[in-house]
C-alpha positions as MATLAB code, in Angstrom:
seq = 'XXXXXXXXXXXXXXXXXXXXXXXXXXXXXXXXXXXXXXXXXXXXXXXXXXXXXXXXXXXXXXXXXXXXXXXXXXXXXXXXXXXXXXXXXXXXXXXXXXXXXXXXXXXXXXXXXXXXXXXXXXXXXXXXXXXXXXXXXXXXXXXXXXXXXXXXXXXXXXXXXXXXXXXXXXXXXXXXXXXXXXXXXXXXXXXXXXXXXXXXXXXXXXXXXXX';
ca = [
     -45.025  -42.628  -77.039;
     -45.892  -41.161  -80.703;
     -49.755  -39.766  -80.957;
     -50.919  -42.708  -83.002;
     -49.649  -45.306  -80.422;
     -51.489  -43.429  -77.705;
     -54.701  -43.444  -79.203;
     -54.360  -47.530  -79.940;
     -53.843  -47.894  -76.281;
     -56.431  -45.905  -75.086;
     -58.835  -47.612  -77.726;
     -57.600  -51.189  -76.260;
     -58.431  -50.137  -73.150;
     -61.991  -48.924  -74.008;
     -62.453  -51.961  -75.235;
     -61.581  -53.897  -72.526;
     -63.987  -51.666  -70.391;
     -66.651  -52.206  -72.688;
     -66.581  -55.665  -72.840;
     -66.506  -55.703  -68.960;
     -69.656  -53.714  -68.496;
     -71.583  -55.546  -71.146;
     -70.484  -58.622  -68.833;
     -71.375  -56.845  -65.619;
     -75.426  -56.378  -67.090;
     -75.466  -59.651  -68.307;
     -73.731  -61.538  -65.330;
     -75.978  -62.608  -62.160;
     -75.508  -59.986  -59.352;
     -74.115  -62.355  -56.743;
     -71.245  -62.860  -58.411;
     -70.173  -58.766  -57.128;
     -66.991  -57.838  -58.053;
     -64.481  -56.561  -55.217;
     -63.505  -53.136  -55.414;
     -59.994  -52.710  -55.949;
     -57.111  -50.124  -55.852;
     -55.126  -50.756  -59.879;
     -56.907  -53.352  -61.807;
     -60.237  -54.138  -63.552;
     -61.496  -57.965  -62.790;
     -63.160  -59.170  -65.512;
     -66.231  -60.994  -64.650;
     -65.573  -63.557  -66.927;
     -62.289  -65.254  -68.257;
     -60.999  -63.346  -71.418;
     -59.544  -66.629  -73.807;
     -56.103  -66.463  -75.217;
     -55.240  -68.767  -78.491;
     -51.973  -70.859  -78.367;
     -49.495  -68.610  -78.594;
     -46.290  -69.852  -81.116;
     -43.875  -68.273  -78.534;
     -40.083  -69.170  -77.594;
     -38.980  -69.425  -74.050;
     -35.486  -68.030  -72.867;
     -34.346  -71.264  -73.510;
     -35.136  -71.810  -76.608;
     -38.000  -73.794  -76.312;
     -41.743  -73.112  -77.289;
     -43.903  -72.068  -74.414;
     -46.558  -74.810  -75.960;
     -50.770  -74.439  -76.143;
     -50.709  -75.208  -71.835;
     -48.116  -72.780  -70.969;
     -51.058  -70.579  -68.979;
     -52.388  -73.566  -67.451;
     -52.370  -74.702  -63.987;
     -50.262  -71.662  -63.174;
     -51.196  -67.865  -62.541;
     -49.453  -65.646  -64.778;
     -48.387  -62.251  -65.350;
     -47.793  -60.847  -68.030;
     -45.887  -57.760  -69.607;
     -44.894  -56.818  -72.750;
     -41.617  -54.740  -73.472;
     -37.942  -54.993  -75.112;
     -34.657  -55.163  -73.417;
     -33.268  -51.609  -74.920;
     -36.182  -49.930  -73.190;
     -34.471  -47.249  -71.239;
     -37.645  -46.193  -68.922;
     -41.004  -48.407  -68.247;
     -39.709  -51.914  -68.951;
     -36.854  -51.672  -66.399;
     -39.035  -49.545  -63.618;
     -41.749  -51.981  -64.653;
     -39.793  -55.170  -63.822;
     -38.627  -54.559  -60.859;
     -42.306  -53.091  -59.400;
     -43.037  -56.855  -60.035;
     -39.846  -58.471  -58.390;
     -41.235  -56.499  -55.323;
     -44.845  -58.104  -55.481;
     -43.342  -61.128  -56.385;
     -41.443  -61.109  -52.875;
     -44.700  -59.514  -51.121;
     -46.398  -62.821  -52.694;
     -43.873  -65.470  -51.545;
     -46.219  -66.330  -48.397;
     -49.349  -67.257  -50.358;
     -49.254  -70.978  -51.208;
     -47.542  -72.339  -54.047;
     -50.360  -72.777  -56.111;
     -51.594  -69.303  -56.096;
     -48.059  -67.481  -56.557;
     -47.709  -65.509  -60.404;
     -45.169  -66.400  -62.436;
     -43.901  -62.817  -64.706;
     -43.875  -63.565  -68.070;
     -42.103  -60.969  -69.801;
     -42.844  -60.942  -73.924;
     -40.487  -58.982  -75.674;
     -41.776  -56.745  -78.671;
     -38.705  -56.522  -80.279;
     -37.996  -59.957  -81.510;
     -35.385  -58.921  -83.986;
     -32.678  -58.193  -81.283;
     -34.362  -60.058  -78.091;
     -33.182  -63.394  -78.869;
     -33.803  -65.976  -75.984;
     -30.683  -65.759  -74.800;
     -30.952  -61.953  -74.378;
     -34.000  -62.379  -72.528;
     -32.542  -64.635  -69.962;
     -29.585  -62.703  -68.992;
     -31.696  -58.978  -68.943;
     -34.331  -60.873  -66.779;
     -31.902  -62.647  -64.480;
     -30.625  -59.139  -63.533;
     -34.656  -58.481  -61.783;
     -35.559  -61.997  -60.624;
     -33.817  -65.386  -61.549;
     -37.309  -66.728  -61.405;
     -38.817  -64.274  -63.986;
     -39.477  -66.074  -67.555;
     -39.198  -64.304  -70.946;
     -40.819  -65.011  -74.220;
     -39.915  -63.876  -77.909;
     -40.290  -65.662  -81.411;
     -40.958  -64.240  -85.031;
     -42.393  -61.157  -85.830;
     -45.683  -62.401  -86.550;
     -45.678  -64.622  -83.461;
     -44.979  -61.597  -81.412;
     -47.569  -60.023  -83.165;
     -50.226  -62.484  -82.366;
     -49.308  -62.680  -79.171;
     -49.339  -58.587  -78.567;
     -52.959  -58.897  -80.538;
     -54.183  -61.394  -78.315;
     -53.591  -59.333  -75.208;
     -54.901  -55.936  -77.239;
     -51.255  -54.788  -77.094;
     -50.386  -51.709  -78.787;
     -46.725  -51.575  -80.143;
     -44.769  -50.121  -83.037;
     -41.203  -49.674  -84.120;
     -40.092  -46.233  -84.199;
     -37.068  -45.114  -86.474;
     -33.779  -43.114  -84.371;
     -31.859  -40.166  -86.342;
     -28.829  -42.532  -86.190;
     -30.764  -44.964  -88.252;
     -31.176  -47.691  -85.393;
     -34.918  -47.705  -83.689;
     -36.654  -48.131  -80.634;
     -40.417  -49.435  -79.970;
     -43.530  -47.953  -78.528;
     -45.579  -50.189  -76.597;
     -48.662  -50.097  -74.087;
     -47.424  -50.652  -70.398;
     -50.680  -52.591  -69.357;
     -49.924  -55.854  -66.867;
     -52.429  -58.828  -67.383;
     -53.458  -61.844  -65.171;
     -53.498  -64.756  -66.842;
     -55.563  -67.089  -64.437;
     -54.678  -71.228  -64.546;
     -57.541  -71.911  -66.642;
     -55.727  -70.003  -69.401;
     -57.552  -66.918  -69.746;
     -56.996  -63.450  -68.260;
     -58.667  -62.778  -65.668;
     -57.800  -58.725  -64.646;
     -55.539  -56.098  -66.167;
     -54.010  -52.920  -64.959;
     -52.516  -49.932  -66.888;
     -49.310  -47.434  -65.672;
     -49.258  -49.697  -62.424;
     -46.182  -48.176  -59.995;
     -47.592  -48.816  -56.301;
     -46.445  -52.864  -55.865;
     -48.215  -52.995  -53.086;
     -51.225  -52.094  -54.282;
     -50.755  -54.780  -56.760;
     -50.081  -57.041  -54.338;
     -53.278  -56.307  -52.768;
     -55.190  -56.484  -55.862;
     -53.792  -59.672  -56.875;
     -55.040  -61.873  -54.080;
     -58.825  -60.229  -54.405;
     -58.306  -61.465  -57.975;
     -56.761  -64.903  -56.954;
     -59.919  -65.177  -54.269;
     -62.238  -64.070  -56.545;
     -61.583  -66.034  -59.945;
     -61.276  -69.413  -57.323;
     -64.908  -68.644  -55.967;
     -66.436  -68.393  -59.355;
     -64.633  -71.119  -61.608;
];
């Protein structure tokens, strides 16, 4: 990642943090968060806006996409040679340590490409299909993708290739998006899936107790 893209993440993810403890001294102690091993909970639902997003197939992810269903979410490109591959297939293995919760509390993966010049839908489908069948992706127009990557303090940024083609910089974070449409935790460099897995259903219990 270039310098400047560095210090955006690490400023999204102070700001994340900050917002959490300001909710921590304002929220009533016996709603405790659980200790875990990879993400932050936040004690409170961050919103999202509707989101102007395409599906793989070609269809808009409409305002109630996030609702009724947990969700998560990472944001990446299909020409990524290193994260968004090792990435995607750390979450086809919690996926398949998930399968025995019930139906209602299994995540979807979202996957929202930051290269929407070359990740068409159809793209998306077949470079997802190759990590899970069941994983969904999500692209649309530059400023769509851009709302969406603001909405989720994303960092991202094209960066120019001595043959003249480019590649992108992005932040690697992974977000729960809970069914009431918010997010509910977020994690950063995440490689242990099981640790993830673990996390996940203290988030899951814990966002269910305090709807």
């Amino acid at each position: 990642m270039t310098a400047r893209l560095i210090r955006i993440g690490v400023l999204a993810i102070v700001a994340f943090a900050l917002g959490l403890g300001l909710a921590r001294a304002l929220w009533p102690s016996k709603r405790a968060i659980p200790s875990t091993e990879l993400a932050t909970i936040l004690p409170t639902p961050r919103s999202l806006p509707p989101l102007a997003l395409l599906g793989q197939d070609a269809r808009p992810l409409g305002p109630a996409f996030f609702k009724d269903h947990w969700t998560l979410v990472f944001f990446g490109f299909t020409r990524c040679a290193d994260i968004c591959p090792t990435t995607l297939a750390m979450l086809a293995e919690v996926s398949r340590n998930l399968s025995a919760l019930p139906a209602s509390e299994r995540p979807r993966v979202l996957f929202v490409s930051v290269d929407p010049e070359r990740d068409d839908p159809q793209r998306l489908a077949e470079y997802l299909r190759f990590f899970d069948p069941a994983f969904l992706g999500a692209t649309g127009s530059v400023q769509a993708v851009a709302a969406a990557a603001a909405a989720f303090a994303v960092p991202y940024a094209k960066v120019a290739l001595p043959d003249g083609s480019y590649t992108m910089d992005h932040g690697s974070g992974l977000y729960v998006v809970g069914p009431g449409g918010g997010i509910v935790a977020f994690a950063s460099g995440v490689r242990d899936p099981g640790a993830l897995a673990r996390d996940y259903r203290k988030i899951v219990t814990y966002a269910t107790q305090h709807r």
